[in-house]
PyMOL commands that place a pseudoatom at each C-alpha (Angstrom):
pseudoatom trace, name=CA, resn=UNK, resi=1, chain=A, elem=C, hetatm=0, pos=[40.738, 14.626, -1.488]
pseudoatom trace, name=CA, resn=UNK, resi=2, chain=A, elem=C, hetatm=0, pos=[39.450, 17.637, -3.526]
pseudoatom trace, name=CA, resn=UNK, resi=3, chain=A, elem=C, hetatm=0, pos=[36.810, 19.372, -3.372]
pseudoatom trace, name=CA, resn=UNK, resi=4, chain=A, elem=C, hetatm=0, pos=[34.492, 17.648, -5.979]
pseudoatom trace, name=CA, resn=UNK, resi=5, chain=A, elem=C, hetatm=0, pos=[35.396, 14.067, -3.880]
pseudoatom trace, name=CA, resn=UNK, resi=6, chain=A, elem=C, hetatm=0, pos=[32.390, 12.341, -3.049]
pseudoatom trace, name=CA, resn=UNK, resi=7, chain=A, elem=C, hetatm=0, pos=[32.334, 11.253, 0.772]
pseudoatom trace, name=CA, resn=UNK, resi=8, chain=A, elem=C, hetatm=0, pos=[29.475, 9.040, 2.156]
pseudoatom trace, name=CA, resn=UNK, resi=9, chain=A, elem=C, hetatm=0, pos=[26.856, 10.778, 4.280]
pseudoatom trace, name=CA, resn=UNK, resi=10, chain=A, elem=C, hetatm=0, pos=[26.187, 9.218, 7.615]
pseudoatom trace, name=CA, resn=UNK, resi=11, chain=A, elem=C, hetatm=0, pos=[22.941, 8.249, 8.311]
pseudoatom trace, name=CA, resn=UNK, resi=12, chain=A, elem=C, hetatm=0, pos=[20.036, 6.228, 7.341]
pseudoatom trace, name=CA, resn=UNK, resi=13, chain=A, elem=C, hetatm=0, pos=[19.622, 5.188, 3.941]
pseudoatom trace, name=CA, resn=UNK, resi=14, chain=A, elem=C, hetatm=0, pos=[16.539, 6.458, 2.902]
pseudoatom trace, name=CA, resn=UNK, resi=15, chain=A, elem=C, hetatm=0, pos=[14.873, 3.267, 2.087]
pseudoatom trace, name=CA, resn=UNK, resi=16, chain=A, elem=C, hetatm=0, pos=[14.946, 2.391, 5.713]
pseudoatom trace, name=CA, resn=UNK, resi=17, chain=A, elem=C, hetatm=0, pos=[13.681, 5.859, 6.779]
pseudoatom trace, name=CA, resn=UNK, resi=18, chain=A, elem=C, hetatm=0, pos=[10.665, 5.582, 4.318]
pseudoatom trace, name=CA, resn=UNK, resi=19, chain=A, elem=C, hetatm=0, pos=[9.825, 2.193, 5.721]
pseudoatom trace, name=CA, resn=UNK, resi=20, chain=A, elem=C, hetatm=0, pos=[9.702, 3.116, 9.315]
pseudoatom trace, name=CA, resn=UNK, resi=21, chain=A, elem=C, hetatm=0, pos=[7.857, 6.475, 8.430]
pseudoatom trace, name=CA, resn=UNK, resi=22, chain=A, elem=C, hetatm=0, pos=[5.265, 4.162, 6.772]
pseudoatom trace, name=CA, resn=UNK, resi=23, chain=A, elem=C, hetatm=0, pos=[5.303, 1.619, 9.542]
pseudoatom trace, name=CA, resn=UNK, resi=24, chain=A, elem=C, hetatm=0, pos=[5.008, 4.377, 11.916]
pseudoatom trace, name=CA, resn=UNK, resi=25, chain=A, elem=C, hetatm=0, pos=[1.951, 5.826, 9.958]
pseudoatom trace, name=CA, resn=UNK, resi=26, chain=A, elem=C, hetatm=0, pos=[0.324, 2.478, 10.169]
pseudoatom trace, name=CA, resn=UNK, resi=27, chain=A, elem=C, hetatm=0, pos=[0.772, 2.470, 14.112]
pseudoatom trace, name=CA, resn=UNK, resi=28, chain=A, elem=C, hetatm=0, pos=[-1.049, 5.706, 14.084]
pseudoatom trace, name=CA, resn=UNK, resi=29, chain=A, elem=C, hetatm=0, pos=[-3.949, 4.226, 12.200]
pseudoatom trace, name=CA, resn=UNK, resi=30, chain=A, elem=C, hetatm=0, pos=[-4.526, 1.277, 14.701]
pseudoatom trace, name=CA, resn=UNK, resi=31, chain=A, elem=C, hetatm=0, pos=[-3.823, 3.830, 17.187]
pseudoatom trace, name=CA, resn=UNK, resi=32, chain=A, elem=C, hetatm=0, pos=[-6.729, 5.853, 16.091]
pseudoatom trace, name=CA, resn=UNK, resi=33, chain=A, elem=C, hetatm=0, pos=[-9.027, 2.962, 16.112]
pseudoatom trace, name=CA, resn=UNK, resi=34, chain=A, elem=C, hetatm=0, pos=[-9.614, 2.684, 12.692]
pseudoatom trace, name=CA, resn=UNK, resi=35, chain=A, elem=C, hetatm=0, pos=[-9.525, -1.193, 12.146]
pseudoatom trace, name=CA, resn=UNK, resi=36, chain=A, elem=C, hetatm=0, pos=[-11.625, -1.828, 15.062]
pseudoatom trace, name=CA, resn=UNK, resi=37, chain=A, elem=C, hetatm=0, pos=[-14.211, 0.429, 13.166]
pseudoatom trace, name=CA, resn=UNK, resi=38, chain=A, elem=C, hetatm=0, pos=[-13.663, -1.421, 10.089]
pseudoatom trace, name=CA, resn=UNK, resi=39, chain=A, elem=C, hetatm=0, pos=[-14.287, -4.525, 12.105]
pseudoatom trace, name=CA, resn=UNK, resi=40, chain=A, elem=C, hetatm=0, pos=[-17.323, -2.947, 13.430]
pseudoatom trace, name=CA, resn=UNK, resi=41, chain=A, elem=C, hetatm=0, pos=[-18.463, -1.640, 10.658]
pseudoatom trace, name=CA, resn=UNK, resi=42, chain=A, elem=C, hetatm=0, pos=[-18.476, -5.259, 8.876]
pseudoatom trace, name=CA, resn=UNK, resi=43, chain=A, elem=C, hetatm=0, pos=[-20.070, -6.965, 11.553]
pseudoatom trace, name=CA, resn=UNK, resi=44, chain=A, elem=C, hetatm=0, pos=[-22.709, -5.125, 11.736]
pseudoatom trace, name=CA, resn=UNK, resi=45, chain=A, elem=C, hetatm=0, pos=[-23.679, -4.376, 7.771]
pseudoatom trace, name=CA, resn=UNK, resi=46, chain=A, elem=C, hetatm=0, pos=[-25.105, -6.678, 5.739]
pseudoatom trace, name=CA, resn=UNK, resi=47, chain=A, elem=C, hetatm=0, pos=[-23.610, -5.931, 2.261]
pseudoatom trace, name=CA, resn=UNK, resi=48, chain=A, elem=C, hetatm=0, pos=[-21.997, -7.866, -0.446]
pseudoatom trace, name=CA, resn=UNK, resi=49, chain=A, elem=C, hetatm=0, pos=[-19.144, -9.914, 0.738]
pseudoatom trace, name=CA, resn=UNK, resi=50, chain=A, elem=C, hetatm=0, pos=[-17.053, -7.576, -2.280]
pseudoatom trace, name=CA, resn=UNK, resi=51, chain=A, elem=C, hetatm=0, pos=[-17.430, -4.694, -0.027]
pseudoatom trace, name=CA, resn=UNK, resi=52, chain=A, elem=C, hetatm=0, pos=[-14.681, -5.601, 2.540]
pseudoatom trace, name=CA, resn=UNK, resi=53, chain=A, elem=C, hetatm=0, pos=[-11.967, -6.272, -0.302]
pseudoatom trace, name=CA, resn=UNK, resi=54, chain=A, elem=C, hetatm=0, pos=[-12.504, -2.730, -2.367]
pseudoatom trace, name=CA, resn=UNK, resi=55, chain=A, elem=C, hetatm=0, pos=[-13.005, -1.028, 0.817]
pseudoatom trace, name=CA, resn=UNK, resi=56, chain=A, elem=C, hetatm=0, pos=[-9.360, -2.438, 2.461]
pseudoatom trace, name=CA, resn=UNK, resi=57, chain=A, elem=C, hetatm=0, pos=[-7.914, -1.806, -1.846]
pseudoatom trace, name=CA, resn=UNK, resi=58, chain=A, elem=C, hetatm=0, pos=[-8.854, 1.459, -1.420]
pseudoatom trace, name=CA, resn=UNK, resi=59, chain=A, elem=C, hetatm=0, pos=[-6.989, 2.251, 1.661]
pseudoatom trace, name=CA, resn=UNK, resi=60, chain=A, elem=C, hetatm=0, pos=[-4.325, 0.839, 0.804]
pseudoatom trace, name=CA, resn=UNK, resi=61, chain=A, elem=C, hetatm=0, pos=[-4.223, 3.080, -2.423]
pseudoatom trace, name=CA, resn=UNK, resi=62, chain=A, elem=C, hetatm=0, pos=[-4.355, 5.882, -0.289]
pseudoatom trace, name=CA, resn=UNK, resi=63, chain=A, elem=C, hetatm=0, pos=[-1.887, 5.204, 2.591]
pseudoatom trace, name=CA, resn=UNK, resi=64, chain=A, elem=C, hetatm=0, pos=[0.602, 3.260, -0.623]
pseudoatom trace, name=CA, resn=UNK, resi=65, chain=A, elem=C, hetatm=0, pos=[0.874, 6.846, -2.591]
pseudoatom trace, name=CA, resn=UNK, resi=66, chain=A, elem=C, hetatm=0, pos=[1.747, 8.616, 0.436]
pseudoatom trace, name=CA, resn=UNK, resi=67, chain=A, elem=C, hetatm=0, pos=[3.930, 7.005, 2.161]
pseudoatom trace, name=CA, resn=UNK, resi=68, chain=A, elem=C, hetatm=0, pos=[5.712, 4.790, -1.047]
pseudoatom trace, name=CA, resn=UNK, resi=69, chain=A, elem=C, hetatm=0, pos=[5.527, 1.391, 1.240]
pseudoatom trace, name=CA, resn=UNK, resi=70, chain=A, elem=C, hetatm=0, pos=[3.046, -1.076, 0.050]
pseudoatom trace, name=CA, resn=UNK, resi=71, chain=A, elem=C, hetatm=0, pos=[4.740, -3.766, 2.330]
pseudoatom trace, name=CA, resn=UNK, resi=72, chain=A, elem=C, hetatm=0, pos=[4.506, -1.786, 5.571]
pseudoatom trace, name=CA, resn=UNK, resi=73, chain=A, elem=C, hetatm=0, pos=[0.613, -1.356, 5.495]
pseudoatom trace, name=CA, resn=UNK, resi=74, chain=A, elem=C, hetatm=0, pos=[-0.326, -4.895, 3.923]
pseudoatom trace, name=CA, resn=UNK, resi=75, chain=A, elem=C, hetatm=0, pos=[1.987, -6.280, 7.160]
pseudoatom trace, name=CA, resn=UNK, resi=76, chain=A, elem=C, hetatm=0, pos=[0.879, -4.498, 9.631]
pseudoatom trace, name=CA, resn=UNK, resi=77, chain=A, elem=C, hetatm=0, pos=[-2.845, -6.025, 8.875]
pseudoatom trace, name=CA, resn=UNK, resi=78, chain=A, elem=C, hetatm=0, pos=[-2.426, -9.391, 8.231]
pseudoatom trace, name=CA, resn=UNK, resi=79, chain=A, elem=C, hetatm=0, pos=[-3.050, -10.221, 11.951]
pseudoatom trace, name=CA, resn=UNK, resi=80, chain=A, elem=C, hetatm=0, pos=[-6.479, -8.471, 11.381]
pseudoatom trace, name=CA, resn=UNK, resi=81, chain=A, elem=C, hetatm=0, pos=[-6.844, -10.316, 8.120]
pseudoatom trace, name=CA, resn=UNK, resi=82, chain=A, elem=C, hetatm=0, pos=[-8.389, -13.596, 9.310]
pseudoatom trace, name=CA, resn=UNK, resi=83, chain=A, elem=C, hetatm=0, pos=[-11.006, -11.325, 11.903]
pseudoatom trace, name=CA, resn=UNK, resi=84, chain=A, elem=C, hetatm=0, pos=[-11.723, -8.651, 9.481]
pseudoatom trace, name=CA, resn=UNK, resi=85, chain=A, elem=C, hetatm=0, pos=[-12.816, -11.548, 6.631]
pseudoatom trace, name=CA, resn=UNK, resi=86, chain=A, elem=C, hetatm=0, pos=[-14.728, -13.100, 9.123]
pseudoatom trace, name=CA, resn=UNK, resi=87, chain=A, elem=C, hetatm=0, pos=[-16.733, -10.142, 9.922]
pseudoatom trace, name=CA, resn=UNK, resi=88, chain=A, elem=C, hetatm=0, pos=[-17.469, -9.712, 6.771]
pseudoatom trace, name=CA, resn=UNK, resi=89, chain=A, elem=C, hetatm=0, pos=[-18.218, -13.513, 5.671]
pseudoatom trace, name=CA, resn=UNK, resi=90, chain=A, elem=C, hetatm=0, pos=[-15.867, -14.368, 3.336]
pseudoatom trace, name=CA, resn=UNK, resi=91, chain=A, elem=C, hetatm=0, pos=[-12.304, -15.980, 2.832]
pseudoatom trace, name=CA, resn=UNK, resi=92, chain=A, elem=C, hetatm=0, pos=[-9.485, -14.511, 4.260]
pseudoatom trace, name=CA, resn=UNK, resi=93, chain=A, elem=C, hetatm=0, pos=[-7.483, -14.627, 0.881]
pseudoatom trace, name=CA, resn=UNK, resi=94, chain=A, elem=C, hetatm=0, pos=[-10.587, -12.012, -0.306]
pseudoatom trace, name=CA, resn=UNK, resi=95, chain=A, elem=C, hetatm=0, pos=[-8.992, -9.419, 1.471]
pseudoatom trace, name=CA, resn=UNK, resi=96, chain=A, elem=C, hetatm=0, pos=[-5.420, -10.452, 1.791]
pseudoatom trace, name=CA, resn=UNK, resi=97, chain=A, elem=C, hetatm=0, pos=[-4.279, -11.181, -2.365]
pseudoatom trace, name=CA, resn=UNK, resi=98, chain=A, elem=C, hetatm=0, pos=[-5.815, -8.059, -3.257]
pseudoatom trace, name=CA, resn=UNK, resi=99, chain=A, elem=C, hetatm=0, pos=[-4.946, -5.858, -0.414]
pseudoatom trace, name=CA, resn=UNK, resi=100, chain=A, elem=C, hetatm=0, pos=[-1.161, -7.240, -0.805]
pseudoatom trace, name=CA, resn=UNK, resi=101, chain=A, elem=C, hetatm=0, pos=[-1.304, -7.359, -4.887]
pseudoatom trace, name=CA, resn=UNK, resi=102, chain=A, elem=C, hetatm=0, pos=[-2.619, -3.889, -5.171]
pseudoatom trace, name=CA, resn=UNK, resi=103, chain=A, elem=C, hetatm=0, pos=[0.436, -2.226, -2.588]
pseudoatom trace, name=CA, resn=UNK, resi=104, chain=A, elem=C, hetatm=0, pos=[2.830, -3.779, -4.651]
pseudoatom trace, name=CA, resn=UNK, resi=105, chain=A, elem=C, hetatm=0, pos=[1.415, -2.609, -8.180]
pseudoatom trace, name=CA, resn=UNK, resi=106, chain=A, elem=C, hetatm=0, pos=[-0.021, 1.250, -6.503]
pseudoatom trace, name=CA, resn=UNK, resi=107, chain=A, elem=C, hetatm=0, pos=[4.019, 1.683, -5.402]
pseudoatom trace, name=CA, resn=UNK, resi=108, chain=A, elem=C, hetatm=0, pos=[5.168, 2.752, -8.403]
pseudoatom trace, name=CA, resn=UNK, resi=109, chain=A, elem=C, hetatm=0, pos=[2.751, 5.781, -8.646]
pseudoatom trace, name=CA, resn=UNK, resi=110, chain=A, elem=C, hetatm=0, pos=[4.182, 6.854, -5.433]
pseudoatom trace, name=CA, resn=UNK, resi=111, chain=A, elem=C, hetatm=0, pos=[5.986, 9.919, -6.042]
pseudoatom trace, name=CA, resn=UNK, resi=112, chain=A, elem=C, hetatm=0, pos=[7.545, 9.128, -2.686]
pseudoatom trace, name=CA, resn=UNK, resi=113, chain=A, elem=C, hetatm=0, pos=[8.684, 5.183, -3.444]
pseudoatom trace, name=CA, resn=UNK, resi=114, chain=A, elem=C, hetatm=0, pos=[12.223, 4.283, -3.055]
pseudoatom trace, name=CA, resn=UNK, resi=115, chain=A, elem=C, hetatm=0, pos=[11.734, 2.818, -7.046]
pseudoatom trace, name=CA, resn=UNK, resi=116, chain=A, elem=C, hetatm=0, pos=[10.574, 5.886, -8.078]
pseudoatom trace, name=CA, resn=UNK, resi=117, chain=A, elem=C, hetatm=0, pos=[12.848, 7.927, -6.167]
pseudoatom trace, name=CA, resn=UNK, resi=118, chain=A, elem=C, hetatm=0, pos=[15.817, 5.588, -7.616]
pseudoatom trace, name=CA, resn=UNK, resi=119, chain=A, elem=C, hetatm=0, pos=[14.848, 6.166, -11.393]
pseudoatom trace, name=CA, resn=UNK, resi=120, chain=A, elem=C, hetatm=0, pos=[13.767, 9.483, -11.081]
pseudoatom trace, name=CA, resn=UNK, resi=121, chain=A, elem=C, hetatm=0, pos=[18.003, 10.389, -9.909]
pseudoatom trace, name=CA, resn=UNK, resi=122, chain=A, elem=C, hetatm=0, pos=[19.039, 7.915, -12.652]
pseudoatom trace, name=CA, resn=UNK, resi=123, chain=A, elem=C, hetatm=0, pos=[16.898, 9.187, -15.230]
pseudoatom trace, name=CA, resn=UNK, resi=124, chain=A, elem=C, hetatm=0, pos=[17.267, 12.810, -13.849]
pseudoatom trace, name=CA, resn=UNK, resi=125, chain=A, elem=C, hetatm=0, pos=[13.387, 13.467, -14.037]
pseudoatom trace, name=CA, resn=UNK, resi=126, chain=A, elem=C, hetatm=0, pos=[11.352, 14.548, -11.297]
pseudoatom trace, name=CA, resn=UNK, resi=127, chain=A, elem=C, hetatm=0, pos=[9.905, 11.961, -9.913]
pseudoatom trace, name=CA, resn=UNK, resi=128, chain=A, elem=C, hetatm=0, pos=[6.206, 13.794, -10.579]
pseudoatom trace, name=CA, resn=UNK, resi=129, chain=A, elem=C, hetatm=0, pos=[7.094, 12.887, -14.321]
pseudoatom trace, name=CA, resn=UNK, resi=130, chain=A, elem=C, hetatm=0, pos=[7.837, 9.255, -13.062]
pseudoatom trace, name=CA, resn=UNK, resi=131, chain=A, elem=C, hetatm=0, pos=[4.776, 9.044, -11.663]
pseudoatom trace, name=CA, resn=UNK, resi=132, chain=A, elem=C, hetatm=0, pos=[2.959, 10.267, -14.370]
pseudoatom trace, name=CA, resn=UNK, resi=133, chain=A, elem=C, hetatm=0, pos=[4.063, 7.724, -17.020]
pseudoatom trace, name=CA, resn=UNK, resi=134, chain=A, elem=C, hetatm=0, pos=[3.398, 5.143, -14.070]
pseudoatom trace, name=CA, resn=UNK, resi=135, chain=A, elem=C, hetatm=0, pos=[-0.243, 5.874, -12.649]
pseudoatom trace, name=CA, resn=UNK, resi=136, chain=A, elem=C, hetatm=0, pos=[-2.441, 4.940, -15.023]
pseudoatom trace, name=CA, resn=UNK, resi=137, chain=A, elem=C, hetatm=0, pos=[-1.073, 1.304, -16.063]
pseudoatom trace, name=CA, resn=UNK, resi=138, chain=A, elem=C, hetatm=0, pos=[-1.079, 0.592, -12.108]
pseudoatom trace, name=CA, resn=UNK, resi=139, chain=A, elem=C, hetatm=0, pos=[-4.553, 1.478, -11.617]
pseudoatom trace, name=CA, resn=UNK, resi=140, chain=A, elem=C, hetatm=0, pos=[-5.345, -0.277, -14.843]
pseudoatom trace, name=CA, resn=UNK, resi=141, chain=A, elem=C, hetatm=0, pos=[-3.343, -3.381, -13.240]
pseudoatom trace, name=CA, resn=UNK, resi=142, chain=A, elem=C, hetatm=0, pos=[-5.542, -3.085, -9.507]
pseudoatom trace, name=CA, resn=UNK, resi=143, chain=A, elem=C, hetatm=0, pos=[-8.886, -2.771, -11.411]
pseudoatom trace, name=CA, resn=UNK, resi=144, chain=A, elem=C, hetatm=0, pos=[-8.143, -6.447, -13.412]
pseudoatom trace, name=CA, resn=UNK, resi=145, chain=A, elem=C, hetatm=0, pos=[-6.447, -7.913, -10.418]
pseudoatom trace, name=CA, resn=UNK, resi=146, chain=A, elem=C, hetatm=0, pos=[-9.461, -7.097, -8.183]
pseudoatom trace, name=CA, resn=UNK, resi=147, chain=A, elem=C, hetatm=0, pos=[-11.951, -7.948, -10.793]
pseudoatom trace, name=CA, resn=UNK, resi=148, chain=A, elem=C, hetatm=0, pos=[-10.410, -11.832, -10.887]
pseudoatom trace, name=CA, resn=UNK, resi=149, chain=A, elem=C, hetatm=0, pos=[-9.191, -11.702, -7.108]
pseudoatom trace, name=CA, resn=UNK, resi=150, chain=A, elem=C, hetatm=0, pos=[-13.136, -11.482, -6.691]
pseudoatom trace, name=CA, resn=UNK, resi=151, chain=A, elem=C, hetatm=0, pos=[-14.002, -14.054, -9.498]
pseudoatom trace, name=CA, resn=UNK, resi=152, chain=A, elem=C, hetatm=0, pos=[-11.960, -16.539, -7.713]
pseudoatom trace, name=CA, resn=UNK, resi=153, chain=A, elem=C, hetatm=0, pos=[-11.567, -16.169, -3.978]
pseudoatom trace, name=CA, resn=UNK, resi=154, chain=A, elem=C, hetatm=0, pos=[-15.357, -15.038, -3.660]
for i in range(1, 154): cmd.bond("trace and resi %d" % i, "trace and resi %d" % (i + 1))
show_as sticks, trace
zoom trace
């Protein structure tokens, strides 16, 4: 072979290693007690049954553009789903459709994504300038899907 050959790195795709880093991060959140507090929290406020939904949108926003996983997060919680809705008074597929609809859309304006990642090497952009044509159509997307998640699981 010269030495321009190509040779397969060993190792883990990184796919897989963005996954478990998410999955790991989402240990560390239930670690921390942070869905017991969010359980808490809703039991013991009385505030629009909305509240529980943007709150559990929001966090997945957050944990979605840093670690690039919107499946490890919204999996991780759907055991809690069922008690967290509950808590709050409403129905479970309040907090699950949007929670799962808006990980899914918010990936793309992860700069860390495997998508992004992907087209950002076949486009040879930074994947900063992905994410900047991508952001603001995916937030557009999570505002109208929350607006008729509420309209008709609420």
């Amino acid at each position: 072979m010269g030495a321009g050959s190509a040779r397969p790195r060993p190792g883990v795709p990184p796919a897989a290693a963005l996954l478990v880093s998410a999955t790991v991060f989402v240990a560390g959140l239930q670690g921390i007690g942070l869905i017991r507090s969010l359980q808490a929290a809703m039991q013991n406020a009385s505030v629009a049954g909305w509240v529980l939904p943007l709150l559990l949108v929001g966090l997945t926003a957050v944990i979605v553009i840093l670690s690039g996983s919107g499946t490890a997060l919204f999996f991780a919680m759907v055991p809690l789903m069922y008690g967290l809705a509950a808590a709050a008074g409403i129905s479970a597929l309040a907090v699950t459709v949007p929670m799962g609809m808006a990980g899914n859309l918010l990936r793309a304006a992860s700069p860390v994504a495997a998508v992004v990642v992907i087209v950002a090497g076949a486009t040879k952009e930074s994947p900063i300038n992905i994410v900047k044509r991508t952001w603001f159509p995916m937030v557009i997307g999570v505002v109208c899907m929350f607006v008729l998640s509420m309209f008709m699981f609420l």
